[in-house]
KEMI-240304 format. One record per residue: residue in three letters; residue number from 1; chain; x, y, z of N, C-alpha, C in turn. Coordinates in Angstrom, 1 decimal, always signed. Layout:
! residues N
<ALA; NUM; A; <X; Y; Z>; <X; Y; Z>; <X; Y; Z>>;
...
! end
This chain:
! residues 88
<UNK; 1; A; <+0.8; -1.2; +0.0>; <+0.0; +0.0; +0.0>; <+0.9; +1.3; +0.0>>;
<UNK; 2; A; <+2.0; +1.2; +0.9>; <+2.6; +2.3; +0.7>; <+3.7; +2.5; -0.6>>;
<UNK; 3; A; <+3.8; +1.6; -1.1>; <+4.4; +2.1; -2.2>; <+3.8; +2.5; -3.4>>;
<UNK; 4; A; <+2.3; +1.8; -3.5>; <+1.3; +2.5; -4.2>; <+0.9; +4.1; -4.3>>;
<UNK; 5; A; <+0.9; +4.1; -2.7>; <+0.8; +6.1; -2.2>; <+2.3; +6.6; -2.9>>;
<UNK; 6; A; <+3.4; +6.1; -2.9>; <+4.2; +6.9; -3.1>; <+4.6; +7.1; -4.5>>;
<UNK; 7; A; <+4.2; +5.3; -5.1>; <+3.6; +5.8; -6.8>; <+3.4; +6.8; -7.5>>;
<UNK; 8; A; <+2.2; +7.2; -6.9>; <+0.9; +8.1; -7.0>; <+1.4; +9.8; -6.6>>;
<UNK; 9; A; <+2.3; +9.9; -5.8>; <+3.0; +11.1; -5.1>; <+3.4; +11.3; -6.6>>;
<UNK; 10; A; <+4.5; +10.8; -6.9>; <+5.6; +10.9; -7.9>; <+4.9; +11.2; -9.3>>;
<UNK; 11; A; <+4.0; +10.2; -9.5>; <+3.2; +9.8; -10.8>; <+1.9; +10.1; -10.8>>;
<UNK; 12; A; <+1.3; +10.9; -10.5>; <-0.1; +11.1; -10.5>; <-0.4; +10.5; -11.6>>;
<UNK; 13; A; <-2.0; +9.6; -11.5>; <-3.2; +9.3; -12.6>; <-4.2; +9.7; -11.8>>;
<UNK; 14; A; <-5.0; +9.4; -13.3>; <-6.7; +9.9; -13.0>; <-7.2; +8.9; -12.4>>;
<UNK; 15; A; <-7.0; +7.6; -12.5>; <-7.9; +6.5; -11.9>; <-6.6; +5.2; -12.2>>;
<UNK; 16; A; <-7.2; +4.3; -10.9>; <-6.4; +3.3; -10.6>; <-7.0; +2.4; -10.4>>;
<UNK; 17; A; <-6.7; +1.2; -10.9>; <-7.6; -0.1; -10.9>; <-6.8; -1.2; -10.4>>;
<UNK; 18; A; <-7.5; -2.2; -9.4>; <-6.1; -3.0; -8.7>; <-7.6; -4.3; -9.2>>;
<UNK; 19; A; <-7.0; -5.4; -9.1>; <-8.1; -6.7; -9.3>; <-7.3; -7.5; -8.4>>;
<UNK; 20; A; <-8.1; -8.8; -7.8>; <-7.4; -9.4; -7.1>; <-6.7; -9.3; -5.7>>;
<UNK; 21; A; <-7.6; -8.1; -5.2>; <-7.0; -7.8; -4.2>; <-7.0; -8.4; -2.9>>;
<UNK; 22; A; <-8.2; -9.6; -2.7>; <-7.9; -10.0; -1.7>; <-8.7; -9.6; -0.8>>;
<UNK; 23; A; <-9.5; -8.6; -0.8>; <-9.8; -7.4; +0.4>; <-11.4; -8.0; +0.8>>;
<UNK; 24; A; <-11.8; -7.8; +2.1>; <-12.7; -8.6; +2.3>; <-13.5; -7.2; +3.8>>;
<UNK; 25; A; <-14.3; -7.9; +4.0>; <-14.5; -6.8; +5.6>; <-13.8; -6.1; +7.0>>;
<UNK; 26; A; <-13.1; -7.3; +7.0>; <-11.9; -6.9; +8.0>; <-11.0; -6.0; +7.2>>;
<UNK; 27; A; <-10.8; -5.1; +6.4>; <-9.6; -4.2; +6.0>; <-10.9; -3.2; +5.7>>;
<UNK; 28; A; <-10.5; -2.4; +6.8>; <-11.4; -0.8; +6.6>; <-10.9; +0.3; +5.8>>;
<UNK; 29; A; <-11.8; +0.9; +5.3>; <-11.4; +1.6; +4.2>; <-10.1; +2.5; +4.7>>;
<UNK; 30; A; <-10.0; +3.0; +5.7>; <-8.8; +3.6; +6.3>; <-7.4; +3.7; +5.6>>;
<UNK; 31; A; <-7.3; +2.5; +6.1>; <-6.3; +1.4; +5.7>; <-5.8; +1.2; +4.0>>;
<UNK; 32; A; <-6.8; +1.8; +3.2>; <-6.3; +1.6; +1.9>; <-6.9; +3.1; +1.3>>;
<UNK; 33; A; <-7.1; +3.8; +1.7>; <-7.3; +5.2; +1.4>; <-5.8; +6.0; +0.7>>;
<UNK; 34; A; <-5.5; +6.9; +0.0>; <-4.7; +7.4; -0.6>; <-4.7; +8.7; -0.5>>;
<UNK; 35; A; <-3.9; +9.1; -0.1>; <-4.3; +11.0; -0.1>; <-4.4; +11.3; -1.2>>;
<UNK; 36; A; <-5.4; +12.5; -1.5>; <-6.2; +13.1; -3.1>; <-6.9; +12.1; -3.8>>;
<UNK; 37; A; <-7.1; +10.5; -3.6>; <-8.3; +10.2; -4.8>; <-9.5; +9.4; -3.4>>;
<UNK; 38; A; <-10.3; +9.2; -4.4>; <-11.6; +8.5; -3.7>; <-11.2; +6.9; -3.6>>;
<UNK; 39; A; <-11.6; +6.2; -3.0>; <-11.2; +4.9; -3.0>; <-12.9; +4.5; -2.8>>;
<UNK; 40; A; <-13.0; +3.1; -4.1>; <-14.3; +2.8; -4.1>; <-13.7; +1.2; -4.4>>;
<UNK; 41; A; <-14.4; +0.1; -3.7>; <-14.0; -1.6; -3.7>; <-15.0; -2.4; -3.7>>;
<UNK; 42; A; <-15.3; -3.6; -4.3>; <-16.0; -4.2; -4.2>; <-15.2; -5.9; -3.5>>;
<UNK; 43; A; <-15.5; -6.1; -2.3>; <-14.8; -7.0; -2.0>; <-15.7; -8.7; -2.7>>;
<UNK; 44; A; <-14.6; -9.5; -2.9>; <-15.3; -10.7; -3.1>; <-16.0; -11.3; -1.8>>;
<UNK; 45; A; <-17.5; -11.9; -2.0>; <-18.0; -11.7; -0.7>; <-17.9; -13.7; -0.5>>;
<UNK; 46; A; <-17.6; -14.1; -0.8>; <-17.3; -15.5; -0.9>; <-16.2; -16.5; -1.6>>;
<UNK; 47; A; <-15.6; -17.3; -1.7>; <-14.2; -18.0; -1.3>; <-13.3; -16.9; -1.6>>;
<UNK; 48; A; <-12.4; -17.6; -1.7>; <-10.8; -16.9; -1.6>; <-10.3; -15.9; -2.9>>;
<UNK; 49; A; <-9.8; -15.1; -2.4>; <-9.2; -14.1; -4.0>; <-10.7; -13.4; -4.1>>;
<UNK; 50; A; <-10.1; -12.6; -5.5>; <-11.0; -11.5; -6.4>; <-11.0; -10.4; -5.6>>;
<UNK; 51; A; <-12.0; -9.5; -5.9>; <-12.1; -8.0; -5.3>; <-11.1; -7.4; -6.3>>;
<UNK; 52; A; <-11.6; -5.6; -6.6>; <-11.4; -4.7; -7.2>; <-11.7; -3.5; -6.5>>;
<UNK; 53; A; <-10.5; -2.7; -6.1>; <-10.2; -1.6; -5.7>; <-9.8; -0.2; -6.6>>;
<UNK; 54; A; <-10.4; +0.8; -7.0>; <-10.2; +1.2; -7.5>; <-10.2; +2.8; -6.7>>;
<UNK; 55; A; <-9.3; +3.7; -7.5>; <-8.8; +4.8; -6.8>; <-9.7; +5.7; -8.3>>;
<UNK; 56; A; <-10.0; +7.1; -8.2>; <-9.9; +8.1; -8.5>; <-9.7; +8.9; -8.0>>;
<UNK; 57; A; <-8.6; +9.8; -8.8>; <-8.5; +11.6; -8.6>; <-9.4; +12.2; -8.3>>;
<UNK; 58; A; <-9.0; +13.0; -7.1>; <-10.6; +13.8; -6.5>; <-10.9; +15.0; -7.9>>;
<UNK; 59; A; <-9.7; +15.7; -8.6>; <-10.2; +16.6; -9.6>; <-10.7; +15.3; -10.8>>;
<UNK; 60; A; <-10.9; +14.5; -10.6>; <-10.7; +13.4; -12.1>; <-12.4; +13.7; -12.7>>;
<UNK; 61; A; <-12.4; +13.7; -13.9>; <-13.9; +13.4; -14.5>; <-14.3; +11.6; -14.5>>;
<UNK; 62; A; <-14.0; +11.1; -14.3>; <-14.0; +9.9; -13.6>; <-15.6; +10.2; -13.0>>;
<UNK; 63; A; <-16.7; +9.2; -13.5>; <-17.7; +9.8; -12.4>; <-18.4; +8.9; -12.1>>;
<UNK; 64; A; <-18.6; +8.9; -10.2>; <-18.8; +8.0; -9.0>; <-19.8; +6.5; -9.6>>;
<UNK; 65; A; <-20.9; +7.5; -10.8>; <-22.0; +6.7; -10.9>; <-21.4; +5.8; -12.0>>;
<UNK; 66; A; <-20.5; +5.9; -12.7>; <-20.2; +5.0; -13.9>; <-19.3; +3.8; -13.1>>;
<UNK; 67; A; <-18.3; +4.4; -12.0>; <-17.4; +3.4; -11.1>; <-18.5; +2.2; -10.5>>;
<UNK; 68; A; <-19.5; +3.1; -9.8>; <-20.8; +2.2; -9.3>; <-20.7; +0.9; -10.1>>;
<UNK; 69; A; <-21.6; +1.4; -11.6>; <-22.1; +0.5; -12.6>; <-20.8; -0.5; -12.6>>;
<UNK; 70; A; <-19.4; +0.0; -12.9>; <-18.8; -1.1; -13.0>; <-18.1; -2.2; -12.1>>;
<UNK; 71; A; <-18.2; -1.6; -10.9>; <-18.6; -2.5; -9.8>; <-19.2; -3.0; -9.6>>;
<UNK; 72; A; <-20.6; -3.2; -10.0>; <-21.4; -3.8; -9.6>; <-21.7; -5.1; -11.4>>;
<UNK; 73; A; <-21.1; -4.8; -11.8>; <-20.6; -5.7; -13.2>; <-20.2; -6.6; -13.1>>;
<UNK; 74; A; <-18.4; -6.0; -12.3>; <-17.5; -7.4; -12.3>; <-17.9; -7.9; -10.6>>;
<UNK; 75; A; <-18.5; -7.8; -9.8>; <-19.3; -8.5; -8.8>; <-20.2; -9.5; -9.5>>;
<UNK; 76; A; <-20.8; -9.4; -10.4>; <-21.8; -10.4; -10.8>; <-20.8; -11.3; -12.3>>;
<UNK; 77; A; <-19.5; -11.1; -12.2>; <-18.9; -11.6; -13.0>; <-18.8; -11.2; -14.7>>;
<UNK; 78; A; <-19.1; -10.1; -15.0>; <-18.8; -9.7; -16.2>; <-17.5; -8.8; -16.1>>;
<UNK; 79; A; <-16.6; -8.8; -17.5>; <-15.7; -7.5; -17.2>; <-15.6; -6.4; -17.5>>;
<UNK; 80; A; <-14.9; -5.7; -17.5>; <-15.2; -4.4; -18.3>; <-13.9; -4.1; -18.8>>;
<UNK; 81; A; <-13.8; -2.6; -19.8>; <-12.7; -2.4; -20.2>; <-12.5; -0.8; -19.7>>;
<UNK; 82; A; <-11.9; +0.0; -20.0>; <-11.4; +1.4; -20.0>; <-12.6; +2.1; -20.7>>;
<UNK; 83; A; <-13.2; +1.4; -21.6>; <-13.7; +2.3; -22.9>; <-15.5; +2.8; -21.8>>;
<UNK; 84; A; <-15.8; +1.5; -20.6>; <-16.8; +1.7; -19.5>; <-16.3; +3.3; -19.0>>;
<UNK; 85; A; <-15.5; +3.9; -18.5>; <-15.5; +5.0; -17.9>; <-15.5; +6.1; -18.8>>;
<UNK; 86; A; <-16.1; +6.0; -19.8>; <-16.2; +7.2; -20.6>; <-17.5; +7.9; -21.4>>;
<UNK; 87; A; <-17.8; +8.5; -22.1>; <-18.6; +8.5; -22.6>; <-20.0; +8.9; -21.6>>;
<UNK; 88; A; <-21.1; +9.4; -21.8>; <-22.7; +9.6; -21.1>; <-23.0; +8.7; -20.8>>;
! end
């Protein structure tokens, strides 16, 4: 995690997509927060692995309701690509 934050110091992006994370109820959002972007995750809610963590830029046009939608996509097992965060 911290070398992700210091990444992100160095290298700013608009949005950051992690898969596989692992992350489950016990890791509070705290804990994986980044100074300047939003942190939004969908933990896998049964067996081992999966979960998608994803960071945006607080200035980012990145917007909350499209991150939603594709969270709630690759939770039900579809994927998505880059070309999901754009467009109306």
């Amino acid at each position: 995690m911290d070398e992700l934050a210091l990444l992100l110091q160095v290298h700013p992006m608009d949005f950051v997509a992690v898969t596989e994370t692992w992350l489950n109820d016990e890791v509070v959002d705290q804990l994986i927060q980044v100074n300047k972007y939003n942190t939004f995750r969908n933990d896998r809610s049964h067996g081992r692995g999966g979960g998608v963590w994803l960071l945006s830029l607080l200035t980012s046009l990145v917007q909350e309701e499209k991150i939603s939608k594709i969270l709630h996509l690759n939770a039900h097992g579809y994927g998505c690509s880059p070309t999901d965060f754009l467009g109306g």
